[in-house]
C-alpha positions as CSV (number, residue, x, y, z in Angstrom):
1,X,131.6,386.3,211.2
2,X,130.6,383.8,213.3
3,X,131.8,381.1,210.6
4,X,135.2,382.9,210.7
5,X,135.2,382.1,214.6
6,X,134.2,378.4,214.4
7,X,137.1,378.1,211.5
8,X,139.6,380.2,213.7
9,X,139.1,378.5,216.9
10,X,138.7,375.0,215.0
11,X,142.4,375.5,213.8
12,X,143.5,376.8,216.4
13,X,142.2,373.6,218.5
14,X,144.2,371.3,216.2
15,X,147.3,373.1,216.3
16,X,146.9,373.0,220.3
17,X,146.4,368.8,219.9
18,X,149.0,368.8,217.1
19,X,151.8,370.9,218.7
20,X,151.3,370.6,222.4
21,X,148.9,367.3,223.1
22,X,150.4,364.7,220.9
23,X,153.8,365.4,221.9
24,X,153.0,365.4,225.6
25,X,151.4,361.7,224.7
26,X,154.2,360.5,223.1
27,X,157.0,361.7,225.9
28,X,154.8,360.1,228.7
29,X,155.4,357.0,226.7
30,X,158.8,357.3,227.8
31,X,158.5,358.2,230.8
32,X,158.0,354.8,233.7
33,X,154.9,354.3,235.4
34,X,154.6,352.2,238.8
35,X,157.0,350.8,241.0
36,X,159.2,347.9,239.3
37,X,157.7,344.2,240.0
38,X,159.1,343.1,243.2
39,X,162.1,340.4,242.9
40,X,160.7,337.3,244.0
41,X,162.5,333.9,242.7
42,X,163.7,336.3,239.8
43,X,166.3,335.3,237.0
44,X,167.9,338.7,235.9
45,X,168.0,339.5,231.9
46,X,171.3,341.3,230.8
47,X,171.7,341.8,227.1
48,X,175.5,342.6,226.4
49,X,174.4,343.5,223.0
50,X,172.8,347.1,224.2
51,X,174.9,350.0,223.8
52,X,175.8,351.6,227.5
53,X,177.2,354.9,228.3
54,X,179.6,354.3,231.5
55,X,177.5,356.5,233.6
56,X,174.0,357.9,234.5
57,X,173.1,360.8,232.0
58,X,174.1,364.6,233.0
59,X,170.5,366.1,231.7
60,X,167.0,365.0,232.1
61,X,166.6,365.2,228.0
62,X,169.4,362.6,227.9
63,X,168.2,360.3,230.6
64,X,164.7,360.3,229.5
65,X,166.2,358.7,225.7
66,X,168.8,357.0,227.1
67,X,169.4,353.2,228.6
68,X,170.5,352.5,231.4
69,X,174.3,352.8,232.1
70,X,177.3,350.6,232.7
71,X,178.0,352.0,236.5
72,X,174.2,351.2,237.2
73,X,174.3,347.9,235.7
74,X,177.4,346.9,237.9
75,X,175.3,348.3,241.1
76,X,172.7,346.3,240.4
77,X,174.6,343.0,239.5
78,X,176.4,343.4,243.0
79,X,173.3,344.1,245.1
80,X,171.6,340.9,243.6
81,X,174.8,339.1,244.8
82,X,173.2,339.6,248.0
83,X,169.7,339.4,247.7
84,X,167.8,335.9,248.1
85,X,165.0,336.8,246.0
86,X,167.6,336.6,243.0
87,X,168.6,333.6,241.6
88,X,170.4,333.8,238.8
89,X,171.5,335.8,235.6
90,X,170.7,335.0,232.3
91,X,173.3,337.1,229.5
92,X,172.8,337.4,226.1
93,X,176.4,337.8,224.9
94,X,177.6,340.0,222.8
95,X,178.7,339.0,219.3
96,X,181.6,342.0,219.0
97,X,183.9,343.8,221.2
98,X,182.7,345.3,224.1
99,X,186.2,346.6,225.5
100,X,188.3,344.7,227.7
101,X,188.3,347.1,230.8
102,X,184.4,346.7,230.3
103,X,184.7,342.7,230.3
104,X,187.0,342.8,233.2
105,X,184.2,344.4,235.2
106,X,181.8,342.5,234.0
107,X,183.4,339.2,234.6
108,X,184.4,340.1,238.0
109,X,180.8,340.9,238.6
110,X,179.7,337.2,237.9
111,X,182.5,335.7,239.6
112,X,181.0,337.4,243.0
113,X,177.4,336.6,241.8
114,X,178.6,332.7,241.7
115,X,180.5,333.1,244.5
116,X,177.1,334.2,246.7
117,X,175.3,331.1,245.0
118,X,173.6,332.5,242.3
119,X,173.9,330.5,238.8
120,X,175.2,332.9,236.0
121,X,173.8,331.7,232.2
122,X,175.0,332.8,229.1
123,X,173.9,332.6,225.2
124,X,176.0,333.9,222.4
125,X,175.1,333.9,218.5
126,X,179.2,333.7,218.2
127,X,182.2,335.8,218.4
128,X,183.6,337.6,215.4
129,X,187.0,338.3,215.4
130,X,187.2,342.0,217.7
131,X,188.8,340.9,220.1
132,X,188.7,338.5,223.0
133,X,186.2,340.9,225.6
134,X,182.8,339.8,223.9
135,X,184.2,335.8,225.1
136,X,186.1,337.3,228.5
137,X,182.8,338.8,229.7
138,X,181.3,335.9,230.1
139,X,184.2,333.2,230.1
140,X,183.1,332.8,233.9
141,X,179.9,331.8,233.2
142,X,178.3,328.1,234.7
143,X,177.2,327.6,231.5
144,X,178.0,329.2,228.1
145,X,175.4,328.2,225.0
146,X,176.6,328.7,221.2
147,X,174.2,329.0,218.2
148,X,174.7,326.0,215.9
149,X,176.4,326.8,213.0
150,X,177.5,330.6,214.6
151,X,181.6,331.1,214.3
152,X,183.9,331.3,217.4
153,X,186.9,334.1,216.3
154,X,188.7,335.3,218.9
155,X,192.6,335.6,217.7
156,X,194.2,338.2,219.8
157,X,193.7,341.3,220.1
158,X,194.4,344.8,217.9
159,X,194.6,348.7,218.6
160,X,193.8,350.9,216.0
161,X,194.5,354.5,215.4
162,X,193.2,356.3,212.6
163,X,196.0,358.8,211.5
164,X,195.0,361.9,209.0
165,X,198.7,363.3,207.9
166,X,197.6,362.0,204.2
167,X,194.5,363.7,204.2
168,X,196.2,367.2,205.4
169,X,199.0,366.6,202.7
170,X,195.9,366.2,200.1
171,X,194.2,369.2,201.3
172,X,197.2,371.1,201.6
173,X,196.4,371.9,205.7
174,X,199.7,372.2,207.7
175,X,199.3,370.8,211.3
176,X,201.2,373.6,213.1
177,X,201.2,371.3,216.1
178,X,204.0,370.7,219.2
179,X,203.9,367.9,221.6
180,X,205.8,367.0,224.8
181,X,207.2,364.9,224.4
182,X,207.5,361.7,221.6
183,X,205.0,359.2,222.9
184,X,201.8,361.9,222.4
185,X,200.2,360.5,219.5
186,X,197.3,362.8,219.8
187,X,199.4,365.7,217.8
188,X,200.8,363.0,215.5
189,X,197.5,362.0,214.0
190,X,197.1,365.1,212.2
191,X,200.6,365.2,210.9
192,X,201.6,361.8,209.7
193,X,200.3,358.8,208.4
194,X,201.4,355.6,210.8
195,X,202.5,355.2,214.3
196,X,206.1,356.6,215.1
197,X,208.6,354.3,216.6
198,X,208.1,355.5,220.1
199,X,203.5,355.2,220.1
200,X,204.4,351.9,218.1
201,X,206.3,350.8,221.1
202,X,203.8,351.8,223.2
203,X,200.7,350.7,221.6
204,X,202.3,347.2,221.7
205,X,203.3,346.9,225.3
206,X,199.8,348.2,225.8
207,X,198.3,345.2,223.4
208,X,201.0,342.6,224.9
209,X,199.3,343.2,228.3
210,X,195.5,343.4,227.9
211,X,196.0,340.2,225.9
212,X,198.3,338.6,228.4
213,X,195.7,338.8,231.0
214,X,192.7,338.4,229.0
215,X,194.0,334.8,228.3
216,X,194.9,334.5,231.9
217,X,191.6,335.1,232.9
218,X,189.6,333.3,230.5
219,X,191.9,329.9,230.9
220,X,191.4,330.2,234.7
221,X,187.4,330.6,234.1
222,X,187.4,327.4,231.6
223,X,190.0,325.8,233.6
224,X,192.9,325.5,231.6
225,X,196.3,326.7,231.3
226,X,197.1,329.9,229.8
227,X,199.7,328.7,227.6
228,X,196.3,326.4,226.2
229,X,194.3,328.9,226.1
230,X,196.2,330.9,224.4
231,X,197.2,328.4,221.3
232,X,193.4,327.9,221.1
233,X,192.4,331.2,220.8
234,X,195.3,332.2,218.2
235,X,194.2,329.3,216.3
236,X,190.7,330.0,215.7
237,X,187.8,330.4,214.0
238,X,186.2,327.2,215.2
239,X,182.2,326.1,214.0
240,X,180.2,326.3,217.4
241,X,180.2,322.7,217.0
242,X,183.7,322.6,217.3
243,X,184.3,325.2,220.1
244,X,182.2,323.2,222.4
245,X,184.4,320.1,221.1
246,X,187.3,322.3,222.3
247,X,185.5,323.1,225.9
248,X,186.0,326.9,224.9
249,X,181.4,326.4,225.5
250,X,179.4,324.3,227.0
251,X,176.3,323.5,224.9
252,X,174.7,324.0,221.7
253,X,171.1,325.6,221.2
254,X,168.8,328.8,220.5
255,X,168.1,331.5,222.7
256,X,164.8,330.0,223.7
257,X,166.1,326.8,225.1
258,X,169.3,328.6,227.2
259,X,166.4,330.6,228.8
260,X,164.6,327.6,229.6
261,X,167.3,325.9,230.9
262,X,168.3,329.3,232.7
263,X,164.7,329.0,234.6
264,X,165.2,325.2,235.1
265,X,167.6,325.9,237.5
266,X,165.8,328.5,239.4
267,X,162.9,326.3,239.7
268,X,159.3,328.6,239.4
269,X,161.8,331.8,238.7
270,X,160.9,334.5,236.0
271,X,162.8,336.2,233.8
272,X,163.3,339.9,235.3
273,X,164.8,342.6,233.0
274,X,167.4,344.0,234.6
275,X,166.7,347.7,233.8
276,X,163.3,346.5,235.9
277,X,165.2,345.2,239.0
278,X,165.5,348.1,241.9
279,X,167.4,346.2,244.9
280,X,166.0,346.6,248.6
281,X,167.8,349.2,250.4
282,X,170.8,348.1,252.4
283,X,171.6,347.8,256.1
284,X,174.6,350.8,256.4
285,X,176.4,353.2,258.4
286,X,178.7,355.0,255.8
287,X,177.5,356.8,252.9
288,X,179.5,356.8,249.4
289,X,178.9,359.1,246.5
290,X,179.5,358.1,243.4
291,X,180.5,361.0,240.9
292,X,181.0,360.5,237.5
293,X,182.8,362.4,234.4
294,X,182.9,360.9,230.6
295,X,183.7,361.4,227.3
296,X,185.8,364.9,225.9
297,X,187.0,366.9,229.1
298,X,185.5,370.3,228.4
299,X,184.9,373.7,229.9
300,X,181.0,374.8,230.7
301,X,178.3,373.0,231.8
302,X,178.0,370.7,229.2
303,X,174.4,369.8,227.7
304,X,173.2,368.3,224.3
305,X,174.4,370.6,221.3
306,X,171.4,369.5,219.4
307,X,167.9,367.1,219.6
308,X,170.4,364.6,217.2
309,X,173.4,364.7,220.0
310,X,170.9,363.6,223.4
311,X,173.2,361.1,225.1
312,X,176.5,361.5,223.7
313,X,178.1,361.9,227.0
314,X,180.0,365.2,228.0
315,X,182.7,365.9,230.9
316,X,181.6,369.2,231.6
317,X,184.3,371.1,234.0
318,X,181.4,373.2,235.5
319,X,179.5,370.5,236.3
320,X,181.3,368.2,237.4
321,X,183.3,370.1,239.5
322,X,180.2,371.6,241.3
323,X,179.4,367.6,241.9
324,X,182.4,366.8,243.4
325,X,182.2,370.4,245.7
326,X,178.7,369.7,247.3
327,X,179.6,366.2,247.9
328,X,182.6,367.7,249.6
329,X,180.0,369.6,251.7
330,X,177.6,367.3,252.3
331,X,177.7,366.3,256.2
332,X,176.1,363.3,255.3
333,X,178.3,361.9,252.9
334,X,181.7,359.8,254.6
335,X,183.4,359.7,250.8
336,X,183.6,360.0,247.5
337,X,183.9,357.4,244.3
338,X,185.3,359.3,241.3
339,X,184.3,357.5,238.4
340,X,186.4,358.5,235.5
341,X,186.0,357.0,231.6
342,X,187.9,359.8,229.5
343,X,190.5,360.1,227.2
344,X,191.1,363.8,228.5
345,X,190.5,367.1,226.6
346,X,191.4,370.7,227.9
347,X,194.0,371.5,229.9
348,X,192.1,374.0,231.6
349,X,188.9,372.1,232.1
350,X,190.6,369.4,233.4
351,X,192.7,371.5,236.1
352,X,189.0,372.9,237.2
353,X,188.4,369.6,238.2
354,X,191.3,368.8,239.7
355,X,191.5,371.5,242.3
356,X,187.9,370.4,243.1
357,X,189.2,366.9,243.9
358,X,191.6,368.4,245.9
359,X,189.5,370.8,247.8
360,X,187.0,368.0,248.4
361,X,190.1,366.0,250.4
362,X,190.8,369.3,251.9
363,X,187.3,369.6,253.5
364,X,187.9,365.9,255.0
365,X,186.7,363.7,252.7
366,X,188.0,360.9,251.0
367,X,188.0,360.5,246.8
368,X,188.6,357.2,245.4
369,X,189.2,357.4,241.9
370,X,187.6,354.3,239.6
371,X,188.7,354.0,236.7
372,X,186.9,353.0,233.0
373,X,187.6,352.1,230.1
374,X,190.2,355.1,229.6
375,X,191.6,357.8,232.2
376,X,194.5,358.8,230.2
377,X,196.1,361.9,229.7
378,X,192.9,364.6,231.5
379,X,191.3,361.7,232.7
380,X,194.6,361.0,234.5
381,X,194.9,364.9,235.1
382,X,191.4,365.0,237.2
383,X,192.3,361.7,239.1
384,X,196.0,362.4,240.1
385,X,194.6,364.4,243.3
386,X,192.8,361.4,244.5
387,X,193.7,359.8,247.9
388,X,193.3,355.7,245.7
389,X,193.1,355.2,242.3
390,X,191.8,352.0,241.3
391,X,191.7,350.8,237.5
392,X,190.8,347.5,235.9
393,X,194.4,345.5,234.6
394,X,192.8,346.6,231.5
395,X,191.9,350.5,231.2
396,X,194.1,352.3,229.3
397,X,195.6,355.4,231.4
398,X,198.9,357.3,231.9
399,X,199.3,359.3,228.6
400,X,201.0,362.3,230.7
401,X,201.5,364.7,228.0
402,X,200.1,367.8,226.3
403,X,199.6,369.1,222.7
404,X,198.6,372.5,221.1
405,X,198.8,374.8,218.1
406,X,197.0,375.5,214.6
407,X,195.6,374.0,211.6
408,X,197.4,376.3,208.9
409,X,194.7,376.6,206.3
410,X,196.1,379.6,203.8
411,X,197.1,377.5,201.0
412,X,194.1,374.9,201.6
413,X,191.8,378.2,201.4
414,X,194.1,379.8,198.1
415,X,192.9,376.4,195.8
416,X,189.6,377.8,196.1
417,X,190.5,381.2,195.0
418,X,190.0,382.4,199.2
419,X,193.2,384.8,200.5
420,X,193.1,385.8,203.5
421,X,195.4,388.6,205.0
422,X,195.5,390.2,208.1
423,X,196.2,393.5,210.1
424,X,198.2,393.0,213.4
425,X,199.1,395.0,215.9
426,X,200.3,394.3,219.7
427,X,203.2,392.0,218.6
428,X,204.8,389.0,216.7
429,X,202.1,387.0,218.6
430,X,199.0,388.4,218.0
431,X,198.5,387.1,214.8
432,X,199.9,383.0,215.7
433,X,196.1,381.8,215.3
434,X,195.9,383.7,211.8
435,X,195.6,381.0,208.8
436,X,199.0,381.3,208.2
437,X,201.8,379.0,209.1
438,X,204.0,379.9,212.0
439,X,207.0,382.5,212.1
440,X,209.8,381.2,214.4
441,X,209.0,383.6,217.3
442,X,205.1,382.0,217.4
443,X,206.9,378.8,217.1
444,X,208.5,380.0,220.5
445,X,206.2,381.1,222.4
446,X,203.8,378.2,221.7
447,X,206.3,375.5,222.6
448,X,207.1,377.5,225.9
449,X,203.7,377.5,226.9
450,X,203.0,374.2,226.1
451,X,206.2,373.4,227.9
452,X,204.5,375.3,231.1
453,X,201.5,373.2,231.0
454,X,203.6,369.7,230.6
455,X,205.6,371.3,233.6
456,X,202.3,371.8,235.9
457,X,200.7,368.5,234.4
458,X,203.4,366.6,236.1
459,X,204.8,368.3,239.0
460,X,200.4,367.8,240.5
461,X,201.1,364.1,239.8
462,X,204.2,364.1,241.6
463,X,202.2,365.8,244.5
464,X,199.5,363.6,244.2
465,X,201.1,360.3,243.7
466,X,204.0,360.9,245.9
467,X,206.3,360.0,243.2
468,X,209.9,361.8,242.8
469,X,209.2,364.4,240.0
470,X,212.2,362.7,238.2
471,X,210.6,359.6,238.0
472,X,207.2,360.8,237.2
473,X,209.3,362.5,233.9
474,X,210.7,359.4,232.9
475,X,207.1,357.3,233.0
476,X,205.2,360.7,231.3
477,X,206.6,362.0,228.0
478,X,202.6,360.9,226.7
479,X,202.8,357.1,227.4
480,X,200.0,355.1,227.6
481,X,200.2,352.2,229.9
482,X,197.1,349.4,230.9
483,X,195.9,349.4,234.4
484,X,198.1,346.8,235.2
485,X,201.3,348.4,234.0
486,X,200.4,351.6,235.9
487,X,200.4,349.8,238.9
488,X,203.8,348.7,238.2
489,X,204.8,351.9,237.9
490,X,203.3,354.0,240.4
491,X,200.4,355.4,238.2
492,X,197.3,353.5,240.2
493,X,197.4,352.6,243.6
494,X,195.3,348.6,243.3
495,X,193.8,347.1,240.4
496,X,190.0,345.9,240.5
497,X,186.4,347.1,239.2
498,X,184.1,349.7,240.6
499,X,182.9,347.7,243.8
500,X,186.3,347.4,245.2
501,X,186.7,351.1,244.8
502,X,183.8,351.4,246.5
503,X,185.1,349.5,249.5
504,X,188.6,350.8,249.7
505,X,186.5,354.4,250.0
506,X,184.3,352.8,252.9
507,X,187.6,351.8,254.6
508,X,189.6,354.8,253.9
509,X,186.5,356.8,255.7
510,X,186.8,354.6,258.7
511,X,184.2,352.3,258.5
512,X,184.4,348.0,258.3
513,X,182.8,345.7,255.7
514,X,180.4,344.9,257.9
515,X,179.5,348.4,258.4
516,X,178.0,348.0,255.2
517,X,177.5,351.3,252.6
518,X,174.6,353.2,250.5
519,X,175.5,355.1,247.6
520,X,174.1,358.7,246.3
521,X,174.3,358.4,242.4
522,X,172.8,361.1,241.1
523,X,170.1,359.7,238.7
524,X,168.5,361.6,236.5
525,X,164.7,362.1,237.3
526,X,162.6,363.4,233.9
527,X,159.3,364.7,234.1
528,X,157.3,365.4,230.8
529,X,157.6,369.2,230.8
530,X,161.5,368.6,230.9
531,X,161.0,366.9,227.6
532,X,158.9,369.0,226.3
533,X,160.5,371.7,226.9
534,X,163.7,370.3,226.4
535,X,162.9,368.8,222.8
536,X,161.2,372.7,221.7
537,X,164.8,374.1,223.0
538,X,167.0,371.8,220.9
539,X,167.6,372.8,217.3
540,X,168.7,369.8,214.9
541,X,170.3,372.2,212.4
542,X,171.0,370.9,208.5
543,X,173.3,368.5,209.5
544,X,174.6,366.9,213.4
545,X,177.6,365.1,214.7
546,X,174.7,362.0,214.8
547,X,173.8,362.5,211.3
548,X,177.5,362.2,210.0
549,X,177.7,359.3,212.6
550,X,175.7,357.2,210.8
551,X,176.9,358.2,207.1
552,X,180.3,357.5,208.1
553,X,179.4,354.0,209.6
554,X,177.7,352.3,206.9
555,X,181.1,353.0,204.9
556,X,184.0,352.6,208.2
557,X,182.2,350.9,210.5
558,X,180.9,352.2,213.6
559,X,183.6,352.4,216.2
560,X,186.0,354.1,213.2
561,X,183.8,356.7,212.5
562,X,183.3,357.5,216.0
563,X,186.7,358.0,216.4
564,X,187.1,360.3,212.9
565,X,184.0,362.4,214.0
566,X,185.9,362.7,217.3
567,X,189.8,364.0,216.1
568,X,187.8,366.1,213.8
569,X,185.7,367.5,216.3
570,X,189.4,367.9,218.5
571,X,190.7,369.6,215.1
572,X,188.2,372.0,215.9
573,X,188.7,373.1,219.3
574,X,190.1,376.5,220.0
575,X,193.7,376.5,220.2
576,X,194.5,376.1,223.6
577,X,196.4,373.2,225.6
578,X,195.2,369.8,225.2
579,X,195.8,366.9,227.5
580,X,193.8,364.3,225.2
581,X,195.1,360.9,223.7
582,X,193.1,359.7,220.1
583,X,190.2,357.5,219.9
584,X,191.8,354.0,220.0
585,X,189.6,351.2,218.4
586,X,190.1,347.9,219.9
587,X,189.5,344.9,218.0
């Protein structure tokens, strides 16, 4: 008996180190320690190569797993604009396309760094042809270092969208789908196999102008003409040795000599990861929240699906709109920053968040809406209530429009020897989400209420943007537009990156640039029994959205499968009103 015991309680012991001990070692791994060194004649490390969300992570199992985001990298590179114990950046370029509206910010963000005195030096292992954003980032650079014998390709600049209609005819799916109106390409992905004339149009206007000012931007930083520029970039690939020939870099050399020379010119400086760098508070009277939604537009609270799916960010209606609704409460809080970075999603989600915005300008504060990479369609929804929007020349916004309907699947089911029928009762219309295709009365009654929701979509914008509902009509119909055409036409109030949102919201909420300004971003703080507990809630299942991810990538590539994964996952949703524009790859 007593040898029974021993061997009971011995197992039992390892199970305890096995299932509850080692796991709790391995998450404090994760988890920080200490305070960060203190910046003292630091140079700042900032590898463009990592992979960013655009904002802090929503959950504690996400932030714990996560990097650091875009929004918290701009903060940082702003404060050490200001802070003496900074003196320069070193960047570790990357070699393929970040996004323009990310480059734009980026770039902006050294210009005010060089502007304050601070030397900005940057290393690249070459640019493959994806676009010129990897090159715009850090065309303003004092110095830009090549790899010898790494290629410089940077040619223009190309939008893809990956369109299924072949793949539906194959397995003989009919996309019951209507649109409003001709430029929503979202419906259109599922139902033919190229752009239409109207999102060709489009597409190209949209291309015309982020490469229009990408050149102007990157001649002015390397101080040529744009009409220069622009022949050199079409022209290329160069060798490094010839893009430095061509003044398009600076010098030649490894990464290990461009960070010596980096901490050359800071004298006895040290190389400070930027992740490590946590700025001294600032002198300030008014206080600035910055709120945040990303990805899909959705309805809930949002959360990780499964262990496999931690960090793929989620614009959860619920939370988000709670966010914005206790900032609107807070006393202490003068205004809001509204970061958006969405392609849209659900109607319905997205009006949740909407009337939040507007309820938080009823209660007497201020929203500034700053845009990402993409607010278009319900990321243009949940911004149109906004007192400012602000959006880089280069987001991709506008996309007014709204989608909805079926995936007919009867005949696709039928190969396989599956027939479904059905029992109805309550009318025509009870049965228009059956596998069937739809009779003419569905047809109908889907296209009015899709009708009622284009309606609502654009009589809040011309509410919210002041604009003559006529003229809002004319500029909708599911356009996409770049920042910089939506200022033209009405869309966005003043172009510029997340710091100048910042300080039109200090000014709108009466304060001076002198006044100076802290921000509340709501960080994510992880202790190890959230990831403990966190990691025993989530259940990978046979197969996750990560899993498929990375299948589909070594045969696509990786933005391409992202954006498959994504209109499939759209497919999917129920079949309600959408206000959502497709993945578009930029290259």
């Amino acid at each position: 008996m007593r040898t029974f015991l021993l061997t009971f309680l011995g197992g039992l012991a390892a199970l305890v180190v096995f299932f509850i001990f080692l796991p709790l070692v391995l998450i404090m791994s994760f988890v920080p320690s200490g305070e960060a060194p203190r910046t003292r004649e630091a140079v700042l490390e900032l590898d463009l190569r990592e992979a960013w969300n655009d904002q802090p992570a929503a959950d504690p199992l996400s932030a714990a797993f996560g990097n650091e985001s875009f929004v918290e990298i701009l903060l940082r590179l702003d404060a050490a604009a200001d802070d003496p114990g900074v003196k320069g950046v070193f960047v570790r370029a990357a070699e393929m396309n970040i996004g323009s509206s990310r480059a734009e910010e980026l770039r902006t963000a050294f210009l005010r760094l060089r502007q304050a005195g601070k030397f900005v030096v940057a290393h690249s292992q070459g640019f493959l042809a994806s676009g010129p954003s990897a090159y715009r980032a850090i065309s303003a650079a004092d110095e830009i270092w090549l790899q010898p014998g790494s290629p410089f390709e940077a040619p223009g600049i190309t939008f893809e969208t990956l369109f299924m209609g072949g793949l539906m005819d194959k397995l003989k799916v009919t996309p019951e789908i209507e649109q409003f109106y001709e430029f929503k390409s979202a419906a259109e992905v599922y139902k033919v196999e190229g752009y239409t004339p109207a999102a060709e149009t489009a597409m190209s206007e949209l291309a015309t102008s982020v490469w229009t000012h990408s050149v102007a931007d990157i001649a002015a930083d390397r101080k040529m003409t744009p009409e220069a520029m622009r022949v050199l970039l079409e022209a290329s690939p160069y060798t490094a040795e010839r893009a430095v020939e061509l003044k398009l870099a600076d010098r030649l050399g490894y990464p290990d000599e461009a960070t010596d020379a980096a901490l050359k010119r800071a004298g006895e400086g040290k190389l400070l990861p930027i992740a490590n760098y946590k700025p001294a508070p600032r002198n300030s009277k008014a206080v600035i929240a910055i709120i945040g939604g990303e990805g899909d537009i959705i309805t809930g609270g949002g959360g990780p699906a499964d262990f496999l799916s931690i960090g793929t960010p989620m614009f959860a209606s619920d939370r988000v709109a709670a966010d914005i609704l206790a900032a609107a409460n807070d006393e202490r809080i003068n205004a809001i920053v509204f970061r958006v970075d969405s392609g849209g999603g659900s109607a319905i989600a997205s009006d949740q968040i909407w009337s939040a915005v507007k309820k938080a300008r009823e209660a007497g504060k201020k929203v500034v809406i700053s845009m990402g990479g993409a607010a278009a369609s319900g990321g243009y929804y949940v911004s149109a209530a906004a007192d400012m929007i602000v959006a880089t020349r280069s987001t991709v916004t506008g996309s007014i429009g709204v989608f909805g309907g079926k995936f007919a699947i009867a005949e696709a089911l039928g190969e396989f020897g599956i027939n479904p029928d059905i029992v109805s009762v309550g009318g025509e219309y009870a049965s228009a989400y059956s596998t069937e295709r739809l009779t003419a009365v569905q047809r109908d009654k889907l296209t009015a209420s899709l009708k009622g929701t284009y309606d609502r979509f654009t009589g809040i914008v011309a509410e919210g943007r002041r604009i003559p509902l006529a003229k809002v009509q004319e500029i909708a119909r599911g356009r996409v537009w770049s920042g910089e055409d939506a200022l033209a036409n009405g869309l966005v109030d003043k172009t510029g990156d997340l710091i100048v949102a910042i300080e039109e919201a200090v000014r709108l909420a009466g304060f001076k640039p002198e006044d100076g300004y802290q921000l509340r971003l709501n960080v994510q703080d992880t202790t190890p029994f959230d990831l403990l507990m966190g990691t025993m809630a989530q259940s990978t299942g046979p197969v996750s959205q990560q899993q498929l991810l990375q299948g589909l990538a070594g045969i696509v590539g990786k933005d391409r499968a992202a954006a498959l994964l994504r209109q499939l996952a759209q497919a999917g949703q129920p079949p309600s009103a959408q206000v959502w524009m497709p993945p578009v790859s930029e290259r």
